[in-house]
ZAGUDREN-634388 format. One record per residue (C-alpha): residue in three letters; x, y, z. Coordinates in steps of 0.05 Angstrom, whole numbers, padded with zeros to 5 digits, always signed. Layout:
<pts>
ALAXYZ...
</pts>
This chain:
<pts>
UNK-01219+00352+01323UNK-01256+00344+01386UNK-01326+00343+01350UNK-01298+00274+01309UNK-01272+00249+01387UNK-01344+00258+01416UNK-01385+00238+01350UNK-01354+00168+01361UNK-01335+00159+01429UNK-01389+00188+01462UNK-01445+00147+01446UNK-01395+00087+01457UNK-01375+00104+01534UNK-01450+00117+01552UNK-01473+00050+01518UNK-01423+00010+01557UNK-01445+00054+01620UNK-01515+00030+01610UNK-01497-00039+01611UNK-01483-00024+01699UNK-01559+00008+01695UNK-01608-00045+01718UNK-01672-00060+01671UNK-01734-00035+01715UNK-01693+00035+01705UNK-01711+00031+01628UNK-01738+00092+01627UNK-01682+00131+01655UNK-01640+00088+01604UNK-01685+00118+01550UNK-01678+00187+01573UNK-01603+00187+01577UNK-01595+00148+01514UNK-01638+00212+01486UNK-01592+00260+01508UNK-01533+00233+01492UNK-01564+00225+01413UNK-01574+00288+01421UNK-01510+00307+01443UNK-01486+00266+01378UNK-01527+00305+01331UNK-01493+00374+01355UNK-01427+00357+01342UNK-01442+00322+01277UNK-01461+00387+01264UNK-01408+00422+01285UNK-01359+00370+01246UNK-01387+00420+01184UNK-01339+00470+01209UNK-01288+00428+01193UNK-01238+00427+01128UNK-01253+00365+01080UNK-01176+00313+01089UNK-01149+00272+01134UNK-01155+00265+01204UNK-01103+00228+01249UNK-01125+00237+01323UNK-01074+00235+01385UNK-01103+00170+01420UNK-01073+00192+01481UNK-00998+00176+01470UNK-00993+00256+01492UNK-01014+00223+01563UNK-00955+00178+01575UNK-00875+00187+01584UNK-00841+00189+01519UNK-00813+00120+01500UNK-00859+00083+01555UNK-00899+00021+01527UNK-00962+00054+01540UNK-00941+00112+01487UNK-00905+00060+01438UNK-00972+00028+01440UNK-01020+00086+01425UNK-00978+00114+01387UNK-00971+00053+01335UNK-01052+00054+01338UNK-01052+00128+01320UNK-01028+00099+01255UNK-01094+00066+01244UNK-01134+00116+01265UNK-01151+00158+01205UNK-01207+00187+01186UNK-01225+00221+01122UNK-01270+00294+01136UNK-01302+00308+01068UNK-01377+00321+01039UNK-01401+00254+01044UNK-01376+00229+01103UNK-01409+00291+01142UNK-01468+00281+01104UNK-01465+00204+01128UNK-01454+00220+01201UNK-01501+00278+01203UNK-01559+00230+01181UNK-01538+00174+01225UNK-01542+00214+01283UNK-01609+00249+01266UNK-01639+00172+01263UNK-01605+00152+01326UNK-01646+00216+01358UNK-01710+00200+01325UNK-01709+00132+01343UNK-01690+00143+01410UNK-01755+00186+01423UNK-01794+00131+01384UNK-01766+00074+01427UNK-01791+00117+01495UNK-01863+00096+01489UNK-01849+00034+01437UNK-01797-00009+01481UNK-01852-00048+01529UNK-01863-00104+01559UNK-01890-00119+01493UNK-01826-00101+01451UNK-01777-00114+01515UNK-01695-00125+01494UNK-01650-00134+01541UNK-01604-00080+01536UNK-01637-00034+01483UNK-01613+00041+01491UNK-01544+00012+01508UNK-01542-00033+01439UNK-01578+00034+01402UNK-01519+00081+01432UNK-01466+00029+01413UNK-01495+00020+01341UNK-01494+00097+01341UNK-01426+00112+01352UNK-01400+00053+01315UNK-01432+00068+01250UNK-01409+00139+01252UNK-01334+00114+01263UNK-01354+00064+01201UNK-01368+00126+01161UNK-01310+00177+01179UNK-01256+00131+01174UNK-01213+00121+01124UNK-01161+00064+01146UNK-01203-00008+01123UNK-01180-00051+01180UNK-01216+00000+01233UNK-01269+00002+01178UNK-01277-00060+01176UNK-01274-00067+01268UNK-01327-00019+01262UNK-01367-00050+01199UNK-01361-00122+01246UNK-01395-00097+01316UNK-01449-00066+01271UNK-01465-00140+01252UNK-01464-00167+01321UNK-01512-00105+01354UNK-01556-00114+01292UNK-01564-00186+01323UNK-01577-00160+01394UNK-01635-00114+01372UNK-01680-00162+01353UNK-01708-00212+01406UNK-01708-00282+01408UNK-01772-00307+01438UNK-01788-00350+01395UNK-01753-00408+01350UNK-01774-00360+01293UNK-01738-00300+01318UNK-01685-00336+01334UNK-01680-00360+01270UNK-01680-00298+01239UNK-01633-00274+01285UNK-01580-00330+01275UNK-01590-00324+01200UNK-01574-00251+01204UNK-01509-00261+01244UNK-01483-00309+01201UNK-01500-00279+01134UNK-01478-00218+01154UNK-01413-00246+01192UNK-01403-00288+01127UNK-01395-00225+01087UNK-01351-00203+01133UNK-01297-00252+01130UNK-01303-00253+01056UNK-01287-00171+01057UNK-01225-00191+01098UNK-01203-00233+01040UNK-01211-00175+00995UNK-01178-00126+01037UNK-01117-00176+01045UNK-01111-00178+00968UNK-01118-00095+00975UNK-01058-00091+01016UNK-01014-00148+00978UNK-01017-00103+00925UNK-01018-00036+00933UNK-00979-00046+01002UNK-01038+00010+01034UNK-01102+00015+01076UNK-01124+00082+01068UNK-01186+00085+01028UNK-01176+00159+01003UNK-01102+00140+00969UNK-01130+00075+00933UNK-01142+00076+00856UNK-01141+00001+00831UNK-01159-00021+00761UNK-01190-00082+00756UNK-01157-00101+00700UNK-01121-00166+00732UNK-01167-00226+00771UNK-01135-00212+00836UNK-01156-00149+00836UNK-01229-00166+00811UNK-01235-00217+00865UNK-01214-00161+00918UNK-01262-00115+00889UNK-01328-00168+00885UNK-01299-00188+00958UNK-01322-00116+00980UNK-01383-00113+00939UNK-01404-00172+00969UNK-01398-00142+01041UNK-01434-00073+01018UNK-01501-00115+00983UNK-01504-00161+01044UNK-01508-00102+01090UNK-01553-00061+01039UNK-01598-00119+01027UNK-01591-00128+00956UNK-01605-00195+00913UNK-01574-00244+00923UNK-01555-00221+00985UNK-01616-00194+01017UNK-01660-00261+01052UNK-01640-00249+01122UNK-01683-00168+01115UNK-01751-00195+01098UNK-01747-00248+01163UNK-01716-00186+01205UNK-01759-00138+01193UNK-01815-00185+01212UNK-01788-00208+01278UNK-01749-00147+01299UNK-01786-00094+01337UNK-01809-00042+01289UNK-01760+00005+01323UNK-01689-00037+01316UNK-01717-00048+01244UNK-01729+00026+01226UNK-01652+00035+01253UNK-01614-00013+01219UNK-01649-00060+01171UNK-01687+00004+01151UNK-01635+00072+01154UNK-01565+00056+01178UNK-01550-00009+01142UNK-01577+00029+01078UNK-01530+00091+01092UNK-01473+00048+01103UNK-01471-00007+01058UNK-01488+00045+00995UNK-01435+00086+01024UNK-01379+00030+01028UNK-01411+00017+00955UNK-01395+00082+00935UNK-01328+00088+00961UNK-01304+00019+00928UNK-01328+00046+00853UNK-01318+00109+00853UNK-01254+00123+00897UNK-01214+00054+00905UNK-01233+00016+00838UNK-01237+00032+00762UNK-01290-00010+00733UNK-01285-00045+00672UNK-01348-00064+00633UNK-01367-00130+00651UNK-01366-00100+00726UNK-01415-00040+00710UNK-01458-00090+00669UNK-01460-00134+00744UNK-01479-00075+00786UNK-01531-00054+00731UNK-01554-00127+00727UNK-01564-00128+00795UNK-01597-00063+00811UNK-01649-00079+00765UNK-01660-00151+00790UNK-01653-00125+00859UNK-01720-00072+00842UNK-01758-00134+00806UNK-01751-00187+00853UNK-01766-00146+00912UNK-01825-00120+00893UNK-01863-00171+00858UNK-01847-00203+00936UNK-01871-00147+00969UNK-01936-00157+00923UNK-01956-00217+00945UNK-01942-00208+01016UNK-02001-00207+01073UNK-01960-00190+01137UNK-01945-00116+01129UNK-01874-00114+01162UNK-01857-00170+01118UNK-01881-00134+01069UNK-01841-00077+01082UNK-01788-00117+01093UNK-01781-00132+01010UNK-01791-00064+00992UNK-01733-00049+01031UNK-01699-00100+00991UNK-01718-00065+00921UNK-01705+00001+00938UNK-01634-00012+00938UNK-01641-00039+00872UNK-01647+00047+00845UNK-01585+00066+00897UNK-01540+00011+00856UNK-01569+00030+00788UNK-01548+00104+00802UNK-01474+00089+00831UNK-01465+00031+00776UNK-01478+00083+00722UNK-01422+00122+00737UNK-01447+00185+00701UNK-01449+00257+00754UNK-01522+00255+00743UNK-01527+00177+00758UNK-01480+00185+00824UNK-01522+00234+00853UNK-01579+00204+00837UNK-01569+00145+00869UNK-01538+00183+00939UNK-01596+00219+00936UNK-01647+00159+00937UNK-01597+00137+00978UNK-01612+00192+01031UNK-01689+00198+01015UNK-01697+00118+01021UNK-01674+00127+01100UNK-01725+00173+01115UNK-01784+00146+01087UNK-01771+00068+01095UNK-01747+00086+01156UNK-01818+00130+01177UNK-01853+00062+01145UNK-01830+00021+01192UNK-01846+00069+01251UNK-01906+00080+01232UNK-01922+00004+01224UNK-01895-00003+01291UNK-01954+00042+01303UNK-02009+00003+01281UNK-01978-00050+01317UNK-01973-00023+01381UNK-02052+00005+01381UNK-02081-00064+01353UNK-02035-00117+01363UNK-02044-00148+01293UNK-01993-00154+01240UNK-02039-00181+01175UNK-02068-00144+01129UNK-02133-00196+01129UNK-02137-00174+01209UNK-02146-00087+01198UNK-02178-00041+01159UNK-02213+00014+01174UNK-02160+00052+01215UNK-02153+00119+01186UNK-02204+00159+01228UNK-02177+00115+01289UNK-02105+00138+01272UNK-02105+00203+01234UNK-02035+00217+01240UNK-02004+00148+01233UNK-02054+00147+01177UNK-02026+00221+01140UNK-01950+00212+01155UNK-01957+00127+01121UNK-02000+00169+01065UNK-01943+00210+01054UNK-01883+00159+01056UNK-01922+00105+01016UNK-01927+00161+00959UNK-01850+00182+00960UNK-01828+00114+00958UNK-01881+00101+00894UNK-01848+00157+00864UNK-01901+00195+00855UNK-01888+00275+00848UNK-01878+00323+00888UNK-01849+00277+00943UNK-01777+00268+00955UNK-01783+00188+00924UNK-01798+00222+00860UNK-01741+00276+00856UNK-01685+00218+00863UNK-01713+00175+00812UNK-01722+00223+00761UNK-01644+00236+00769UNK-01638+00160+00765UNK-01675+00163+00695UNK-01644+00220+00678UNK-01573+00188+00685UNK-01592+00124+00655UNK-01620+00166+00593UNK-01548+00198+00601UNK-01511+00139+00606UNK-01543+00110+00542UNK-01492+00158+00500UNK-01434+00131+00521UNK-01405+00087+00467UNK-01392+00025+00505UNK-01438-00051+00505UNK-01471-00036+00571UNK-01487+00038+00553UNK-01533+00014+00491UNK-01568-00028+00540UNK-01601+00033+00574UNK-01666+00024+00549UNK-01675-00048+00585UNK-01642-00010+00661UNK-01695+00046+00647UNK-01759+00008+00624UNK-01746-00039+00698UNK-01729+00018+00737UNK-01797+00047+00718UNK-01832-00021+00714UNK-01805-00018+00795UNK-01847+00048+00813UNK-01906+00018+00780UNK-01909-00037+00818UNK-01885-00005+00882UNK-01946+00043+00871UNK-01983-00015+00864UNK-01967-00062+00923UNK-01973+00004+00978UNK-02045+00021+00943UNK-02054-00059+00981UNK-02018-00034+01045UNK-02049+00031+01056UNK-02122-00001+01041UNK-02111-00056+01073UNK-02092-00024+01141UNK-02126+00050+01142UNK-02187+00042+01085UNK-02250+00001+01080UNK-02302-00019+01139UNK-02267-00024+01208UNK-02272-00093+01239UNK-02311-00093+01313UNK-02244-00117+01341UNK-02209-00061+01326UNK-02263-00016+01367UNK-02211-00007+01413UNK-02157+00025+01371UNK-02131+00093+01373UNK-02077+00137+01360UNK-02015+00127+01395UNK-01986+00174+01437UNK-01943+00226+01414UNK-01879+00201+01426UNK-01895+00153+01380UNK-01914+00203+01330UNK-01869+00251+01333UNK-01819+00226+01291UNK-01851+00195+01238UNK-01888+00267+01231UNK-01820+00292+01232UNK-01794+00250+01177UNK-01864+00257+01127UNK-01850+00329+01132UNK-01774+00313+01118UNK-01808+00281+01056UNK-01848+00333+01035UNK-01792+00386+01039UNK-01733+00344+01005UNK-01789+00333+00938UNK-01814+00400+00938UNK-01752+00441+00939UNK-01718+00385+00911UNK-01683+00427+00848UNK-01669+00496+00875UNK-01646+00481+00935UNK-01631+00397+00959UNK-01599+00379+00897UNK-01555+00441+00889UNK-01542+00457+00966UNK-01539+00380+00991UNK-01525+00325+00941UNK-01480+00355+00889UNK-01430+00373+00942UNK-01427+00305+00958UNK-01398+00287+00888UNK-01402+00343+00840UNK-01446+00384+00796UNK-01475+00362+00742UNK-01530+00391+00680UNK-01599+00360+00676UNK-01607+00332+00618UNK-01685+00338+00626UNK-01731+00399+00656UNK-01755+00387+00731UNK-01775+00451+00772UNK-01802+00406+00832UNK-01830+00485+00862UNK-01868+00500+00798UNK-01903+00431+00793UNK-01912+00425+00872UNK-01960+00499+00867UNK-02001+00458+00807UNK-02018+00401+00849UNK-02033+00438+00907UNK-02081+00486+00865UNK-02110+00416+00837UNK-02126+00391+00906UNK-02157+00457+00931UNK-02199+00457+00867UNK-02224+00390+00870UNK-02239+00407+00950UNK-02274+00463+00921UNK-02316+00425+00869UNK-02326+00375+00924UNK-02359+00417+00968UNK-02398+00454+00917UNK-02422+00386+00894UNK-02449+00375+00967UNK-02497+00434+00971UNK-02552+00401+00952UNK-02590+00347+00980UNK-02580+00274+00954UNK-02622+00210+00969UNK-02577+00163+01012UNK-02600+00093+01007UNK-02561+00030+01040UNK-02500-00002+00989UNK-02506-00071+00952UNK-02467-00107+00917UNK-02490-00157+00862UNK-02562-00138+00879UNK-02560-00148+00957UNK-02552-00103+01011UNK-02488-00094+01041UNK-02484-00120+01104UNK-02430-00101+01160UNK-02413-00178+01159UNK-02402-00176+01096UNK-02321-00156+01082UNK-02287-00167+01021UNK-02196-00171+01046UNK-02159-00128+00998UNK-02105-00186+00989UNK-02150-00230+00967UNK-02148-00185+00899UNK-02072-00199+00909UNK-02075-00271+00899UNK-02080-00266+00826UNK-02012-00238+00818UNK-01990-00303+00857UNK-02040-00353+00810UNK-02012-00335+00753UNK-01972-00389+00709UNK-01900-00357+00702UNK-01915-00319+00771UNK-01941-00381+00811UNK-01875-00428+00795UNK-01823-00372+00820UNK-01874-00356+00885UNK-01874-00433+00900UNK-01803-00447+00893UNK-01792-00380+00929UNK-01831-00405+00981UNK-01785-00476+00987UNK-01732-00425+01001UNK-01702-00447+00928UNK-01675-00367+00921UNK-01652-00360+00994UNK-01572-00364+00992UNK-01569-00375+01064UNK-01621-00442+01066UNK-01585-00467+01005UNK-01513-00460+01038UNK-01539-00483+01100UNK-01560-00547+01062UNK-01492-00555+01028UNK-01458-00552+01096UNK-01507-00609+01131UNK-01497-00638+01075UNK-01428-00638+01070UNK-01422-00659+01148UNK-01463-00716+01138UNK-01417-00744+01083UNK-01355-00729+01128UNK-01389-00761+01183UNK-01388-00829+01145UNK-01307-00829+01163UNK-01320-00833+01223UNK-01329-00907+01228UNK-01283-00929+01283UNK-01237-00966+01257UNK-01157-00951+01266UNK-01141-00963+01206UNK-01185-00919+01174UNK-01171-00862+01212UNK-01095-00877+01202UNK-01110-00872+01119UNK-01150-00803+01138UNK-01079-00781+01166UNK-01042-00800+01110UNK-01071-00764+01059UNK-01077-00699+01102UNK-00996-00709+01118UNK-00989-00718+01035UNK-01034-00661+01014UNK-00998-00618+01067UNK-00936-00637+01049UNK-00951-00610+00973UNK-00973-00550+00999UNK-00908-00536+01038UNK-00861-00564+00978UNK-00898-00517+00929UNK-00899-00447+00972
</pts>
């Protein structure tokens, strides 16, 4: 019981202690925020020792006189505060506070004058604690308390310096805010029905439209904090003004852990879905995949860049949990899990090559691999996992995403003879994922250095110890993926499950390691002898270090094409953004209303009128 008091209130108390630290002590903030992560991370581990039900703490009513106000009070809180202790919320927390430590190493040597928030480690602590209270409880209005300060410290972590950055910090508190008060709707309908809060005792068909409109109510709170389509504009903008390290928290790890969480506890525990409602979540998931990374393809500043792919990768994570199937749920927690790490090692890593050069286009590096080794090896490794390229951790959860669309297809319903179609665009995804970090990883670390990068080296190891950390996380969760992280990890999260296909991730790890060694072999074999070296040309004429041919110019076809070049253009005029087009409806909307206001009494009297008529209806009807 204590570990579940200190996982959650810990972190809380020493964020709001921060706030009494002056700034020019940052680095004693950064210190004690490190510890107290730490401290975090042990009892999330302890919280294993725990039994899997529910938890209803003493808040302290044990303190006051029996019968006093001050024990009337706490102790009508206490009925509030519950909290559900099984697989997946430990899981959930466990992670959470792993990131929070990671980051908080990361953010030692990152937060500068450069990268300066007000406030940092004391938002990072708060954000800590109140996303592992989002994740063990089990009573929706605390969830949703909880869910609601996660949107507000997501707002403080990114700074506005700039109109730009403020911009994409006002459009992520209001999108996210929105979602919010539409999840209140839903959980209002929740109780009018079933007359309960607690997540764990809900099982609601949706067979009536009340009960749909609570359930899309959620959803729509769970894809805006995910980032999924339509949902997801304010994550591309974020993720390019945010520091790399607030993005590689939230945007990156814990928005992802939480919002596919909330998704799966709303259609596997609290709703039964109907057809139409696994055909939207299927719909979407594959959309969500498309759309974000045909964006991410055409994109020349890399955080925007991986800003999108964040935005598709959610697209697998809904496209396992909409299936349904035990192979399809775990597939989709475990991209779920494996997403975290490695978008969230991108984004440290491109905080990185940040810090050392100052640039943040594609057009402006190059070259940076020998400058950078290990920034250069640990982007190597996450850029492959998140391709899905074998034997990387990326890989491993897709495969159990095909393999649970595959078993999905037997089912007997519409949507389950559609399988072919989620399938063919979940792999169409990887292809072009492969494809758009083959431009990222080229464009920053390959080809001819530029002169003013002369200057660039590897950052220091605070700054690299974590996404080392996290490649090697990679590298561990794809290898030993089937013997022992889907067996010992994911399925106790949901339940077993059979493959339906043969994957022994060990077996085909040792043959691509013996293929490297060989082809190192052949390599240096090859290299005994002595070859003429003359200078390189291209179309006849030397090559000359002026000479420099942009990798994203070879990515401007993609955008020149007919189809292509209409969606990229009207995406551009923000036609797709759900926030710029409700933001247009409201102005627009105001400026109509404004015309009322003309003056005149009697105008104003007719205004009043009709308000006391419509009002009256309202009343006479209820």
């Amino acid at each position: 019981m204590n570990e579940l008091f200190y996982i959650i209130v810990l972190p809380v108390a020493a964020g709001i202690l921060l706030f009494l630290v002056p700034e020019r002590a940052k680095w004693i903030k950064g210190i004690f925020a490190l510890v107290i992560s730490a401290a975090s991370l042990f009892f999330a581990i302890r919280l294993f020792r725990l039994p899997a039900g529910i938890v209803t703490p003493d808040l302290l009513s044990s303190w006051f006189a029996e019968g006093s106000l001050c024990h009337q009070l706490m102790k009508g809180a206490g009925s509030f505060a519950t909290f559900n202790i099984d697989s997946l919320s430990k899981f959930i927390t466990l992670s959470i506070c792993a990131f929070s430590l990671l980051v908080s190493l990361y953010s030692l040597r990152y937060i500068t004058k450069d990268h300066q928030i007000r406030n940092y480690y004391p938002y990072l602590l708060l954000t800590a604690g109140f996303s592992a209270g989002t994740a063990l409880t089990d009573n929706l209005l605390l969830f949703l308390f909880f869910w609601g300060i996660l949107g507000l410290t997501l707002y403080l972590l990114i700074r506005g310096h700039d109109e730009e950055s403020s911009d994409a910090a006002k459009k992520t508190l209001i999108m996210i805010g929105s979602s919010d008060g539409i999840m209140i709707l839903g959980i209002g309908i929740i109780w009018k029905i079933s007359g309960t809060l607690s997540i764990s005792g809900l099982t609601l068909p949706t067979s009536s439209p009340l009960l749909v409109t609570a359930f899309l109510a959620l959803l729509v709170g769970s894809f805006t904090k995910a980032g999924a389509f339509p949902l997801h504009t304010w994550l591309p903008d974020y993720a390019k003004k945010a520091p790399a390290s607030s993005t590689a928290y939230l945007p990156a790890s814990l928005d992802k852990l939480l919002g596919i969480y909330f998704l799966y506890r709303i259609c596997i525990d609290m709703f039964e879905l109907n057809q139409g409602l696994v055909f939207l979540l299927l719909l979407v998931g594959v959309l969500t995949i498309i759309l974000g990374v045909m964006m991410a393809l055409v994109q020349h500043n890399y955080k925007r860049l991986l800003g999108y792919h964040a935005v598709s990768q959610v697209g697998y994570m809904i496209l396992g949990l909409g299936l349904g199937t035990p192979l399809g749920i775990a597939g989709g927690l475990f991209h779920m899990v494996n997403n975290a790490i490695y978008k969230g090692g991108l984004f440290l890593t491109a905080g990185n090559v940040e810090h050392a050069t100052g640039k943040e286009e594609l057009s402006d590096l190059g070259g940076l691999s020998r400058a950078m080794p290990v920034t250069f090896a640990a982007t190597l490794v996450f850029a492959l996992s998140i391709s899905g390229v074998p034997p990387f951790n990326g890989f491993a959860s897709k495969w159990l995403i095909y393999q649970g669309i595959i078993d999905f297809g037997q089912g007997a319903g519409w949507t389950n003879q559609l399988w072919w179609i989620w399938l063919g665009l979940a792999v169409l995804g990887s292809a072009l994922t492969l494809a758009s970090f083959l431009k990222y990883c080229s464009g920053i670390f390959l080809g001819r250095k530029q002169k003013n990068l002369d200057k660039a080296r590897e950052v220091k190891p605070l700054m690299w110890i974590s996404p080392a950390i996290l490649a090697l996380v990679c590298i561990i969760f794809g290898v030993f993926a089937s013997s022992w992280v889907v067996p010992r990890i994911i399925m106790p999260l949901h339940g077993t499950f059979d493959y339906t296909g043969v994957w022994q991730s060990g077996t085909v790890s040792i043959l691509i390691a013996v293929s490297i060694l060989l082809g190192i072999i052949f390599y240096l074999i090859g290299n005994i002898k002595r070859f003429r070296t003359e200078d390189s040309f291209i179309g006849g004429e030397t090559f000359r270090e002026e000479m420099r041919y942009p990798v994203t110019e070879f990515y401007k076809t993609i955008g020149e094409f007919r189809f292509f070049s209409v969606l990229y253009h009207q995406a551009e005029k923000k036609w797709f953004d759900i926030y710029d087009i409700g933001r247009g409806m409201v102005l627009s909307a105001g400026k109509w209303l404004s015309r009322a206001h003309t003056g005149i009494l009697t105008a104003y009297a007719i205004w009043l009128f009709g308000g006391l008529v419509i009002l009256i209806l309202i009343l006479f009807k209820t």
